[in-house]
C-alpha positions in Angstrom: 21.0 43.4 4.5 22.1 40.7 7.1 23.5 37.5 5.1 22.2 35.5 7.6 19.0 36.6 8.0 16.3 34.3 7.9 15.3 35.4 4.2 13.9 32.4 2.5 13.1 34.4 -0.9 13.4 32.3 -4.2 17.1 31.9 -5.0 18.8 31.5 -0.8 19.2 28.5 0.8 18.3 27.8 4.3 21.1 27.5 7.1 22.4 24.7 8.7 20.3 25.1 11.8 16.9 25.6 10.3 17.7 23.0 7.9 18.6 20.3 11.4 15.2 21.5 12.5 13.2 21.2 9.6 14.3 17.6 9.5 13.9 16.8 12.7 10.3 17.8 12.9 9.8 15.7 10.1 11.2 12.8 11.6 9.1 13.5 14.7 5.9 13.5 12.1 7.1 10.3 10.1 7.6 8.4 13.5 4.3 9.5 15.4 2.1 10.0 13.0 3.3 7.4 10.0 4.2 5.0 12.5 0.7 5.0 13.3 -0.7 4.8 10.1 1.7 1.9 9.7 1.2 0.3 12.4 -2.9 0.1 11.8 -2.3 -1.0 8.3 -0.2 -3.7 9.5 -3.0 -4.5 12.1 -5.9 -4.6 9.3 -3.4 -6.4 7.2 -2.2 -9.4 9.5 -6.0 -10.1 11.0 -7.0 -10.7 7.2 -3.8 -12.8 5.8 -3.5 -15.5 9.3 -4.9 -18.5 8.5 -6.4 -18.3 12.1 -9.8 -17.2 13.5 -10.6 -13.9 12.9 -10.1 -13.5 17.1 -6.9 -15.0 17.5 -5.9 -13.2 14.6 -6.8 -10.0 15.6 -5.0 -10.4 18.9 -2.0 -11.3 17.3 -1.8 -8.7 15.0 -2.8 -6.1 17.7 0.1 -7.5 20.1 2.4 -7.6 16.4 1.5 -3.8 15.8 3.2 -2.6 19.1 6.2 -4.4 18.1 6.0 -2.6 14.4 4.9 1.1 15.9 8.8 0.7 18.1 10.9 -0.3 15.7 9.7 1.9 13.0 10.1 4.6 15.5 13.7 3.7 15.8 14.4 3.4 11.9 13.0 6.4 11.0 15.4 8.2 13.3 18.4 5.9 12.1 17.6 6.7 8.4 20.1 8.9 6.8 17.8 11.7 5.6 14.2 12.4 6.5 13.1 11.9 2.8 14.7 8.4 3.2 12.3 7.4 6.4 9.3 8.9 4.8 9.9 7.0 1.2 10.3 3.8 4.0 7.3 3.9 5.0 5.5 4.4 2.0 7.4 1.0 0.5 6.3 -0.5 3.5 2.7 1.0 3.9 1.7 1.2 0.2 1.8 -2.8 -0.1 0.2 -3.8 3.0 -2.6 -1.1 2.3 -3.6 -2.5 -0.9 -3.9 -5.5 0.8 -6.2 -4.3 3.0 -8.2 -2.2 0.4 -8.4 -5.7 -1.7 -9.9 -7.9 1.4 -12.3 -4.6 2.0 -13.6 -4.3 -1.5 -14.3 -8.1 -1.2 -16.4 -7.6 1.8 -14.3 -9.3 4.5 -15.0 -8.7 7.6 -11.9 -8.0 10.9 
């Protein structure tokens, strides 16, 4: 048997290579698709807490989100390890969800 097959049986470790790619599609997933559940939880978030009209709240968090959806798009490929981007979004998302499940459960409206 080939020591460097690609056996991933109980008990081998991966190589180097499939190891780069494994974390780089998770990067790819944390920054599109967690940078877009961030960025709409940040949305939700920032219309409820401005102490604005709902309208020019909304606008601002909507213009605010873009700005969010880049640069956690940038830090999750900056992060040392995948596992550390993905535990930074949860910090960031948990939070600011909560917040957005408490203004929901109180019948606010966006």
């Amino acid at each position: 048997m080939n020591p460097s097959s690609a056996d991933t049986s109980p008990g081998r470790t991966l190589s180097p290579t499939t190891r780069y790619r494994v974390g780089m599609l998770s990067r790819i997933l944390a920054a599109s698709i967690g940078g877009y559940v961030l960025m709409n939880i940040v949305t939700v978030a920032f219309t409820f807490l401005l102490p604005v009209e709902n309208y020019t709240a909304f606008l601002f968090s909507v213009q605010t989100s873009f700005l969010v959806y880049s640069i956690t798009i940038i830090w999750v490929f900056t992060a040392r390890t995948a596992t550390k981007a993905w535990l930074g979004l949860l910090v960031l998302a948990v939070p600011l969800a909560l917040i957005d499940w408490y203004f929901y459960k109180q019948g606010a409206a966006v």
